[in-house]
Backbone as CSV, one residue per row, in Angstrom:
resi,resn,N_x,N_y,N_z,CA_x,CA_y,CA_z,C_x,C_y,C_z
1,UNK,1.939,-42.809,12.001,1.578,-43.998,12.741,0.137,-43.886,13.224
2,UNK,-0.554,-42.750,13.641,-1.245,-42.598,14.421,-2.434,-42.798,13.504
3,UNK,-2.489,-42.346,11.871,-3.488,-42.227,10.907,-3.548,-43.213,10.657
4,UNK,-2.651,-44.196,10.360,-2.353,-45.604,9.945,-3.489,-46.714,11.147
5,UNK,-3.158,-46.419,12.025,-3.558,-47.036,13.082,-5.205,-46.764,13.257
6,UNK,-5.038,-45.632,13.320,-6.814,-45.437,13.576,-7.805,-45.740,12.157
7,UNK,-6.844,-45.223,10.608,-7.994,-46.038,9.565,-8.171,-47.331,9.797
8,UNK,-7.246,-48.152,10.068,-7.221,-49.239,10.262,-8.373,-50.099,11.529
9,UNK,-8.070,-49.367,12.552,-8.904,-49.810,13.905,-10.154,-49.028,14.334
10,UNK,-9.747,-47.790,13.689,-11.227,-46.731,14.126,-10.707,-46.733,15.846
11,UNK,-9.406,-46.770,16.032,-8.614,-46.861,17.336,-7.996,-45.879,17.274
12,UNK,-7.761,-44.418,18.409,-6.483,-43.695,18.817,-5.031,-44.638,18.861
13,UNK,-4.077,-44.246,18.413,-3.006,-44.508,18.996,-2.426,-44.525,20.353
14,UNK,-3.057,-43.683,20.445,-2.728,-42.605,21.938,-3.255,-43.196,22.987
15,UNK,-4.316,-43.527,23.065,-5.753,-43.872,23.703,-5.276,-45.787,24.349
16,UNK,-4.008,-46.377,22.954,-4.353,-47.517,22.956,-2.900,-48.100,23.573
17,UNK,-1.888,-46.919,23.604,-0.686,-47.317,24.125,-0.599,-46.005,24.670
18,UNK,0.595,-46.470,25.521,0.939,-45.525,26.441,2.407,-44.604,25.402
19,UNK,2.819,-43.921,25.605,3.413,-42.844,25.331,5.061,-43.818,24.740
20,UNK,5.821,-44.555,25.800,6.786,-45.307,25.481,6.562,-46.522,24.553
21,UNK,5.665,-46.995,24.704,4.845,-48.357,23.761,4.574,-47.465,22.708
22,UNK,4.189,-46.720,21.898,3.416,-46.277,20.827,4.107,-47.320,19.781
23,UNK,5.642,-46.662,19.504,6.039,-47.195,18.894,6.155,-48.692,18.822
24,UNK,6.018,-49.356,19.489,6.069,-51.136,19.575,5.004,-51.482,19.452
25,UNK,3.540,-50.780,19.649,2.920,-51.363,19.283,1.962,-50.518,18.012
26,UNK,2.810,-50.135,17.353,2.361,-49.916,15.916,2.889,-50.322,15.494
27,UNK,4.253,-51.022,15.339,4.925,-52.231,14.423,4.494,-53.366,14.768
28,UNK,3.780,-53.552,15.917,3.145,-54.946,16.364,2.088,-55.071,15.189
29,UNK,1.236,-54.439,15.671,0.030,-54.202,15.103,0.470,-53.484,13.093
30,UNK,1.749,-53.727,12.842,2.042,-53.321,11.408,2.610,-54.917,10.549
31,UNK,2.923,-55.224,11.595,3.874,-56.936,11.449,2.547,-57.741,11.451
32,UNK,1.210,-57.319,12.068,0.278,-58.789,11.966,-0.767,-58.496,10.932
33,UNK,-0.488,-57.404,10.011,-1.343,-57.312,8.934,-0.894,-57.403,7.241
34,UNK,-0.999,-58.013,6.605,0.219,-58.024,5.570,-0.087,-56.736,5.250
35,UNK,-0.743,-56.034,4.888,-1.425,-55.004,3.758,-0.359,-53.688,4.047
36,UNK,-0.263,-53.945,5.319,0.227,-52.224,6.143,2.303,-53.008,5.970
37,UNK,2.242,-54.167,6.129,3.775,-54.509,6.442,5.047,-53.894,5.673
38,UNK,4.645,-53.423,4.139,5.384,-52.578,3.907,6.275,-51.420,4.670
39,UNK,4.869,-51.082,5.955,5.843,-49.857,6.636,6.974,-50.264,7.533
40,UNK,7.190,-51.497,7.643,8.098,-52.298,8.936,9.305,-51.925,8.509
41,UNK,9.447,-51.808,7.097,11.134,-51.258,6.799,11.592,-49.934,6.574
42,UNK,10.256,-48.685,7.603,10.455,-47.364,7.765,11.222,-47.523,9.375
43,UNK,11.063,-48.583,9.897,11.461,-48.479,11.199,12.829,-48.033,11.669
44,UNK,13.849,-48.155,11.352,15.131,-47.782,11.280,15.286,-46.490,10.614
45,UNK,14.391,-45.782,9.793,14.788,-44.778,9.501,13.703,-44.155,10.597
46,UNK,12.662,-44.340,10.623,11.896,-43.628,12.205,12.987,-43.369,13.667
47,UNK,13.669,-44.226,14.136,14.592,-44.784,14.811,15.506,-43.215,14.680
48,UNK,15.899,-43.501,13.485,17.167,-42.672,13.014,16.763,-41.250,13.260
49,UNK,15.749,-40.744,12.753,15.311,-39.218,13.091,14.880,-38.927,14.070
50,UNK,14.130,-40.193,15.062,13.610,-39.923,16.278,14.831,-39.495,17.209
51,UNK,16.209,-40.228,17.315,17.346,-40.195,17.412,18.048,-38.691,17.313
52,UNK,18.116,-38.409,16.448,19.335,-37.241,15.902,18.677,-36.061,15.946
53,UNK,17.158,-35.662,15.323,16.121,-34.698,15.494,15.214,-34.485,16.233
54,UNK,14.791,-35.753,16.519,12.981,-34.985,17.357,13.360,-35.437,19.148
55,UNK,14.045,-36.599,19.331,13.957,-37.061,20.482,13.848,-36.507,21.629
56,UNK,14.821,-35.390,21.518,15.114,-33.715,22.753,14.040,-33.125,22.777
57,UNK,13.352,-32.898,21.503,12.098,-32.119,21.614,11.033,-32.112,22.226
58,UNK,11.382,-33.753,22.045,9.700,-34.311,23.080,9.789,-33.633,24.561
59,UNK,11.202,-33.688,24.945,11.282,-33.808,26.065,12.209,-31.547,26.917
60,UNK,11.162,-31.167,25.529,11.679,-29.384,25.852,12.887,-28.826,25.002
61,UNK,13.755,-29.632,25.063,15.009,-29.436,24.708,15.240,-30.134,22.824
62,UNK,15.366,-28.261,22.496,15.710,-28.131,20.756,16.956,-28.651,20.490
63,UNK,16.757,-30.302,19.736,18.230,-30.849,18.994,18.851,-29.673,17.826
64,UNK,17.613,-29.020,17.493,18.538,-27.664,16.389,18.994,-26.433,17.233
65,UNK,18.575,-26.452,18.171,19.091,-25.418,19.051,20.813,-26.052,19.220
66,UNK,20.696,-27.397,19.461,22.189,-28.017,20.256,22.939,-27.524,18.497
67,UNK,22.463,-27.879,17.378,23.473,-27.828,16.363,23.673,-26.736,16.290
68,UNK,22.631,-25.456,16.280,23.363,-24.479,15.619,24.503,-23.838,16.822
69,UNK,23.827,-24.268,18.220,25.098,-24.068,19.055,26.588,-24.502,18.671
70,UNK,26.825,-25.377,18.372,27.735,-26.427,18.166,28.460,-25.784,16.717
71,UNK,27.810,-24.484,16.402,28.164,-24.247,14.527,27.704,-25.125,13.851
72,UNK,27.425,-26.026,13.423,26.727,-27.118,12.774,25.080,-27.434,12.745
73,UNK,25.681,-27.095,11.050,23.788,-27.003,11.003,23.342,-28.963,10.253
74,UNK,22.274,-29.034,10.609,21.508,-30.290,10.287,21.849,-30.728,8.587
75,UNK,22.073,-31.690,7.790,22.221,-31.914,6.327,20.605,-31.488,5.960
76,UNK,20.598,-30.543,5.046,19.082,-30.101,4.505,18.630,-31.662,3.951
77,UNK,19.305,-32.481,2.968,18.821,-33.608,2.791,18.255,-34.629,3.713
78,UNK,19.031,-34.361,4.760,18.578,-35.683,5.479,17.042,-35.325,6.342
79,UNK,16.943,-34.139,6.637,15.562,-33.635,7.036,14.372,-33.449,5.666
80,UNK,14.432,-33.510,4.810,13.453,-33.714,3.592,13.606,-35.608,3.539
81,UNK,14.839,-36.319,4.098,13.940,-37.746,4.046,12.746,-38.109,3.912
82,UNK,12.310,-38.223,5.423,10.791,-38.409,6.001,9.762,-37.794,4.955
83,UNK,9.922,-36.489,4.472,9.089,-35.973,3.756,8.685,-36.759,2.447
84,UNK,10.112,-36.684,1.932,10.223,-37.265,0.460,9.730,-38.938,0.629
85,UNK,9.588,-39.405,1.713,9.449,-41.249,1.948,7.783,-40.935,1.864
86,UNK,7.286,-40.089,2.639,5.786,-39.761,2.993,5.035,-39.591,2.147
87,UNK,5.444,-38.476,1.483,5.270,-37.971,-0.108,4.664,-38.982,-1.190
88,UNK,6.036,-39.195,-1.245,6.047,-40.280,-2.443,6.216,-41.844,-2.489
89,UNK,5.933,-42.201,-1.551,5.893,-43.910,-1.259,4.389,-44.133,-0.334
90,UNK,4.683,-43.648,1.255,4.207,-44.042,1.946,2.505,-43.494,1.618
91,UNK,2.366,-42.767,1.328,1.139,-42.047,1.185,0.438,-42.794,-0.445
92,UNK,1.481,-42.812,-1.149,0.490,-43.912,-2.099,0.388,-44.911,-2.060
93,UNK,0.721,-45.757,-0.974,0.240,-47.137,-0.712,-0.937,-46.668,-0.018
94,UNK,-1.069,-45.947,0.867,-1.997,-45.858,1.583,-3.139,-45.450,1.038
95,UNK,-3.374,-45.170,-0.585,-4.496,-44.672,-1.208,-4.412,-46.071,-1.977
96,UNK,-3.569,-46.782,-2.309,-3.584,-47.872,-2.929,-4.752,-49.001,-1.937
97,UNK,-3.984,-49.211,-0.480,-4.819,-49.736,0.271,-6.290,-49.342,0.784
98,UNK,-6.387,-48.038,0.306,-8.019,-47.670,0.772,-8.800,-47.755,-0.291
99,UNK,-8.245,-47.787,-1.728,-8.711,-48.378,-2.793,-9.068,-49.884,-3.071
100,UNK,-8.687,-50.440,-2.108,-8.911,-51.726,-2.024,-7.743,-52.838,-3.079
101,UNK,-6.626,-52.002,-3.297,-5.598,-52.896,-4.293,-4.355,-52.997,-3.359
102,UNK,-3.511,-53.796,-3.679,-2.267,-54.707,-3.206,-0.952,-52.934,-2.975
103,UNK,-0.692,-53.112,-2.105,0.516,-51.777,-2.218,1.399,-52.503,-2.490
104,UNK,2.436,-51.312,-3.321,3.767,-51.938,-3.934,4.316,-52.165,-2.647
105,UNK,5.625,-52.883,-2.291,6.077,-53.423,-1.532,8.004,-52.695,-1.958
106,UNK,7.827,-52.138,-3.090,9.047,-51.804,-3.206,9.632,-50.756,-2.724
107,UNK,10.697,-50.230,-2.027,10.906,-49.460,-1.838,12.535,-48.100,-2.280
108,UNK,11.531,-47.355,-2.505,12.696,-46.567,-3.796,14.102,-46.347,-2.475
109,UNK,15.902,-46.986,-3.020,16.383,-46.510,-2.339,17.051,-45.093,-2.626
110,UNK,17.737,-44.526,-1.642,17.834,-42.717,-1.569,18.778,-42.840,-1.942
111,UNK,20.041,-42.061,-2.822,21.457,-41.905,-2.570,21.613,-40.159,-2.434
112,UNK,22.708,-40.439,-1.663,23.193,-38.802,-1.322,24.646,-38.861,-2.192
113,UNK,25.262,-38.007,-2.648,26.815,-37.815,-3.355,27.257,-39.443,-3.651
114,UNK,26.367,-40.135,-4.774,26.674,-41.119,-5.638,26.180,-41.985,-4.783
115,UNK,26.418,-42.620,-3.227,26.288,-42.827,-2.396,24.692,-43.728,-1.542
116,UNK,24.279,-44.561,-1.670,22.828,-45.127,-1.427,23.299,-44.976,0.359
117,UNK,22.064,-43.644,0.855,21.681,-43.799,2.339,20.997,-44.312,3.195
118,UNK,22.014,-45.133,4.375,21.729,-45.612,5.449,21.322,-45.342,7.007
119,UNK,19.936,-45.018,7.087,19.401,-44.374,8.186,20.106,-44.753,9.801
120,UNK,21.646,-45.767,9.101,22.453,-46.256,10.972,23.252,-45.558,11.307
């Protein structure tokens, strides 16, 4: 969000929202540009990992600490998501758009065991 935002504005993220806003207003500011709007349908899967993985972290407290407590370890797939979306979608639009051409708009869906995954 934060790279997105500043090629775009020559703006911090950080600088330009406060800590709880980041996120609302980088989909603000993702919803009023067509070029970037592709990323509006990462939002639910952002949501989803911010959720289940990182959310505790922000705040001291390891969500992998709670699983492996719990015996239960994290799906290795579902933590290479983000990667594999970054990788291979999100990052070549973003050379597409600094190239000055149209980004695909399509987006590859994932399946796990036959199965197409839903970041709800």
């Amino acid at each position: 969000m934060n790279f997105v935002y500043y090629l775009e504005t020559g703006e911090s993220l950080q600088k330009r929202a406060s800590k709880k806003s980041r996120r609302k207003t980088f989909f603000d500011f993702v919803a009023s540009r067509q070029k970037w709007a592709f990323l509006q349908s990462y939002a639910a899967e952002l949501d989803y990992f911010d959720s289940r993985y990182r959310g505790p972290e922000v705040h001291k407290a390891s969500v992998l600490r709670a699983h492996v407590a719990a015996a239960r370890l994290p799906e290795a797939f579902e933590l290479l998501i983000p990667v594999n979306s970054a990788m291979n979608v999100i990052w070549n639009n973003v050379m597409e758009i600094v190239s000055g051409r149209v980004p695909s708009s399509e987006r590859p869906k994932l399946f796990v065991d036959g199965r197409e995954w839903n970041p709800t």
